[in-house]
C-alpha positions in Angstrom: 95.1 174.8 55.8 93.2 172.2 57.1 93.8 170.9 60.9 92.7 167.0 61.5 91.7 166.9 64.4 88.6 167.2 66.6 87.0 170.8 67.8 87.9 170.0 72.0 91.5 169.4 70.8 92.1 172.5 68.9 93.3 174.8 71.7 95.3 172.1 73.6 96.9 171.3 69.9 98.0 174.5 68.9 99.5 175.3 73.0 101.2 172.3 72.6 102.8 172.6 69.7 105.4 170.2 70.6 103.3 167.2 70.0 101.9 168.2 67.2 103.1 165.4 65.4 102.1 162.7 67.3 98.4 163.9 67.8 98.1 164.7 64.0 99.5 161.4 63.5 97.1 159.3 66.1 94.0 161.4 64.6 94.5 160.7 61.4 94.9 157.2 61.8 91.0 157.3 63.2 89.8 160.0 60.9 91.1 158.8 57.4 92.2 155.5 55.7 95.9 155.0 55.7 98.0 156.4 52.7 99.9 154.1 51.1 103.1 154.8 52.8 101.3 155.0 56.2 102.6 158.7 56.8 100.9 161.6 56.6 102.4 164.7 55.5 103.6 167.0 58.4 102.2 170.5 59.1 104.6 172.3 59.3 103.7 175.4 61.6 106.1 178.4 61.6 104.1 180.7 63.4 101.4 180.3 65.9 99.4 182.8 68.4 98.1 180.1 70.7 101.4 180.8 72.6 100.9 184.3 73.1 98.1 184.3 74.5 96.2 186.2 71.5 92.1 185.9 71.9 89.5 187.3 70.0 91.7 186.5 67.1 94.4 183.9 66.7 97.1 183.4 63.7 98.5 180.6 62.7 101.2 180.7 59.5 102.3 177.0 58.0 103.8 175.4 55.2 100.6 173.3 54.0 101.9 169.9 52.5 100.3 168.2 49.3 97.6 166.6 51.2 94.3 165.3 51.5 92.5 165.9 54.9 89.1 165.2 56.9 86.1 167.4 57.4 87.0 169.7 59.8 84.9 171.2 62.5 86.7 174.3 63.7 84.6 176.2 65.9 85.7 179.2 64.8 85.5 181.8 61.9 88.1 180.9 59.4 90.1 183.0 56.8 93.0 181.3 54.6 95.2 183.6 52.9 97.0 182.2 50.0 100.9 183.1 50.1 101.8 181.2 46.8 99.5 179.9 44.0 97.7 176.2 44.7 95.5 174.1 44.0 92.2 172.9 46.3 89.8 170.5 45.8 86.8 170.8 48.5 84.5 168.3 48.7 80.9 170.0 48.5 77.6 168.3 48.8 79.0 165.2 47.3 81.0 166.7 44.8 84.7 167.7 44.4 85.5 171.6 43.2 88.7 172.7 42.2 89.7 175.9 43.0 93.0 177.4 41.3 94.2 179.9 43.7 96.6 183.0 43.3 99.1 184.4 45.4 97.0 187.0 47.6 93.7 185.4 47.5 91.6 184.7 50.8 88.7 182.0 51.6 86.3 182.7 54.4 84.2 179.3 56.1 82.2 181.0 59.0 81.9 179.1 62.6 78.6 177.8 61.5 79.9 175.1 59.1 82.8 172.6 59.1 86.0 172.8 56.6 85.3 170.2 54.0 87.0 167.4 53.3 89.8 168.9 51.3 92.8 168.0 48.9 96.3 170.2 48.5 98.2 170.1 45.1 101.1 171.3 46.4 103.3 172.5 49.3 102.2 176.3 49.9 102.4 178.7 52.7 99.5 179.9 53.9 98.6 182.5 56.9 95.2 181.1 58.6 93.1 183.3 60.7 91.0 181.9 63.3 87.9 184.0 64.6 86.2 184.0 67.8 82.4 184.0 66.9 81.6 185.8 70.2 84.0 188.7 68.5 81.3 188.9 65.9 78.4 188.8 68.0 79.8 191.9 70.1 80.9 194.1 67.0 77.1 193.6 65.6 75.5 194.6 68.8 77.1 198.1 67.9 74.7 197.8 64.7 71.0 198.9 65.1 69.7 195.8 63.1 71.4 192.8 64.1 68.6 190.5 63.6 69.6 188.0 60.3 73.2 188.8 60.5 74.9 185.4 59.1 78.5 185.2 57.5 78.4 183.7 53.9 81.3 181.1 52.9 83.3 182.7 50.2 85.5 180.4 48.5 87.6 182.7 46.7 87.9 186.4 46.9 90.4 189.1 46.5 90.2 191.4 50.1 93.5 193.9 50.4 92.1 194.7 53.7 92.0 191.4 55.1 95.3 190.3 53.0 97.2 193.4 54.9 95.8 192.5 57.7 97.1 188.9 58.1 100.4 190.1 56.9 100.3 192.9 59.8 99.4 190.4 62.8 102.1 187.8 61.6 105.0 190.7 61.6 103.7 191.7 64.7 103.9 187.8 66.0 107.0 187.4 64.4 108.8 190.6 66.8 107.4 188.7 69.9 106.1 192.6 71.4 104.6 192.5 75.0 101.6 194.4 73.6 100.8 191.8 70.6 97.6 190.8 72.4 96.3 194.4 72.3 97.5 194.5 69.0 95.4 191.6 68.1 92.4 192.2 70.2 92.3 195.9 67.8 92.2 193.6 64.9 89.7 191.5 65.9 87.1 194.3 66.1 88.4 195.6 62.5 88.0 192.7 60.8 84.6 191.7 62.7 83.4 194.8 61.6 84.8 194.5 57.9 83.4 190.7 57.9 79.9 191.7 59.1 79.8 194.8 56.1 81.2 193.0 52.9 80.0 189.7 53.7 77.2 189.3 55.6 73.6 187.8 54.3 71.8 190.8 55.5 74.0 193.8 55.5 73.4 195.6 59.1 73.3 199.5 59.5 75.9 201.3 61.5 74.9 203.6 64.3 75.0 207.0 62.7 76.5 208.2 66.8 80.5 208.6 65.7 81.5 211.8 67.3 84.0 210.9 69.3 85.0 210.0 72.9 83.3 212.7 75.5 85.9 214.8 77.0 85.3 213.0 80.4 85.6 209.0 78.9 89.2 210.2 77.0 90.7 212.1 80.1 89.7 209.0 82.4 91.0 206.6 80.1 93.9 208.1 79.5 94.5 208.6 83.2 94.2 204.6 83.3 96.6 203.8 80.5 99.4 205.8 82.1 98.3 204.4 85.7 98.7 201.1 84.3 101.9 201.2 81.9 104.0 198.4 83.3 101.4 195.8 82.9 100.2 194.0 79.4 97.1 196.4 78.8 94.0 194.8 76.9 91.5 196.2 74.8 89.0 195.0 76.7 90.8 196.5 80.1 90.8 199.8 79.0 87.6 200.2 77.1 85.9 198.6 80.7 88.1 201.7 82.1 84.9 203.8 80.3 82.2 201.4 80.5 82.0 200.8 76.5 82.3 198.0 74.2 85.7 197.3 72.9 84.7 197.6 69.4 83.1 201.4 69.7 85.3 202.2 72.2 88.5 201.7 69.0 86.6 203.6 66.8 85.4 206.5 69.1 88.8 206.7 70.5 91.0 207.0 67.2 88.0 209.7 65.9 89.6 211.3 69.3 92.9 210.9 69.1 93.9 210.5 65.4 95.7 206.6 66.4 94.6 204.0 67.5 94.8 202.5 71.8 97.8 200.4 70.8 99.3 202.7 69.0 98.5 205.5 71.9 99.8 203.1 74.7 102.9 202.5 72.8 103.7 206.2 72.8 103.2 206.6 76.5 105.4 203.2 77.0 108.4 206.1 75.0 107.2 209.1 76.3 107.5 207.5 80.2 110.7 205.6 79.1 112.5 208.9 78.3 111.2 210.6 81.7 113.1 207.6 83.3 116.0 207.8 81.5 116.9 211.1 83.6 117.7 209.0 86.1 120.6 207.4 86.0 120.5 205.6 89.0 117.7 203.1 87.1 119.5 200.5 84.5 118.0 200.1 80.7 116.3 196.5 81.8 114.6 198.3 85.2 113.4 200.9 82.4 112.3 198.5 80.4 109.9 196.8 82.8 109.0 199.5 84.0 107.3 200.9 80.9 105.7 197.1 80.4 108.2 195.7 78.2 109.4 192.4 78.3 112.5 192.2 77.0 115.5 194.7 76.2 115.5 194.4 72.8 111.7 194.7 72.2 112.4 198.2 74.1 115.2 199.5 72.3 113.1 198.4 69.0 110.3 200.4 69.8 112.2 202.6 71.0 114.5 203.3 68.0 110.7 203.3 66.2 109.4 206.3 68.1 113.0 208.5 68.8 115.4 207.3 66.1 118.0 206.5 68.3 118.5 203.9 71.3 117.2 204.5 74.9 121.5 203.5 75.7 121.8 206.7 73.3 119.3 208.7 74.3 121.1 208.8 77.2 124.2 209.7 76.8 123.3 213.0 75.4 121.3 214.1 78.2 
């Protein structure tokens, strides 16, 4: 749960995942007395979106070792959600409070203030969600009233929505798609948006303007998706495409279209695959790239997920 190490590291730590014994190791050695077997515990990290070039919103999932660890500046918003029950003790102004956590349960420490200085009962898996603030910022300027807008700390909550969530973004790390960082970048505006209504100081109020995409903005950015289907499409790309933030741009375009971009891109990635598969002359890994993904497998997954049966199948019964 808790990364030692300091905030101009934490990008080149998580890409280079590799040596993430050895730094954790030299910064703790500066950061906290030694342990009486001169060891620290190792983090071990199972998943991590540093790799994949996630933004807005990065995931990291680790088996959290019975540990005690520094004050922590992250830079970041952060969210913990609690695979297994635990026990933390935080140190706050001066004082240590235990918290018994439950399977399910979530802790939110905005960018604002560092992680405390913090002790782990026992070994627990945890998913950790790290927030840009900047994805904040632009999801409030969507609000009329953005003045006083300040995320609380909330130590221990129950929150399905963000729960889900984290589970969502680690299956989707864990299948390694080509359109992940989409995925991600959708997230990051849902969960700014959930953040900045359920726990905000001052709650803002939404623009009442949710009609819709004009007619004009959903033909033209449709035109672009299609235009641009073997390449790793963004958020932020194809809401530029119409001249919108990428937060109102989601929201206007699933009020549209029923789903949501990634889920829309996806389906043109199937619908172009099986115009290409009348051509026989083209093999299944030309297809594949073709259609923007990177690997054969990730196609005939998503593939199998859209038209119950395998491009290879498919096919044949042409």
């Amino acid at each position: 749960m808790l990364l030692a190490i300091a905030p101009n590291q934490l990008k080149p730590y998580f890409g280079l995942f590799h040596l993430h014994i050895g730094l954790t190791r030299s910064i703790y050695a500066v950061c906290q007395k030694p342990m009486a077997n001169s060891e620290p515990p190792q983090h071990l990290h199972l998943l991590s979106s540093f790799e994949a070039g996630w933004d807005s919103l990065n995931l990291l999932y680790e088996i959290e070792p019975i540990d005690e660890t520094p004050e922590t500046d992250l830079g970041r918003h952060f969210i913990v959600i609690a695979l297994d029950d635990f026990r933390a003790s935080y140190m706050l102004n001066g004082y240590w409070r235990q918290i018994d956590y439950a399977k399910g349960d979530i802790a939110i420490i905005p960018a604002t203030q560092p992680f405390p200085r913090t002790q782990i009962d026992r070994e627990v898996p945890l998913i950790e969600l790290f927030l840009e603030p900047a994805s904040l910022v632009r999801v409030a300027s969507e609000y009329r009233d953005v003045n006083g807008i300040e995320l609380v700390p909330q130590w221990q909550i129950g929150d399905r929505f963000i729960q889900q969530m984290g589970l969502a973004l680690k299956a989707e790390l864990e299948a390694g798609d080509a359109d992940s960082r989409l995925y991600a970048e959708s997230m990051a505006t849902a969960l700014s948006a959930h953040l900045l209504r359920r726990y905000c100081a001052a709650v803002p109020e939404i623009k009442s303007d949710r009609s819709g995409l004009p007619k004009y903005k959903l033909k033209r950015v449709i035109s672009y998706i299609n235009e641009h289907l073997e390449q790793k499409l963004t958020l932020a790309q194809i809401s530029s495409a119409v001249q919108m933030s990428p937060h109102y741009f989601a929201s206007s375009f699933k009020q549209s279209t029923g789903i949501t971009p990634h889920q829309y891109v996806m389906k043109c990635r199937i619908e172009r695959a099986k115009q290409l598969l009348l051509k026989q002359e083209l093999t299944l890994i030309e297809i594949c790239q073709e259609v923007g993904f990177e690997s054969q497998s990730h196609f005939t997954r998503v593939f199998r997920q859209h038209a119950q049966t395998t491009p290879k199948a498919y096919r044949d019964k042409l």
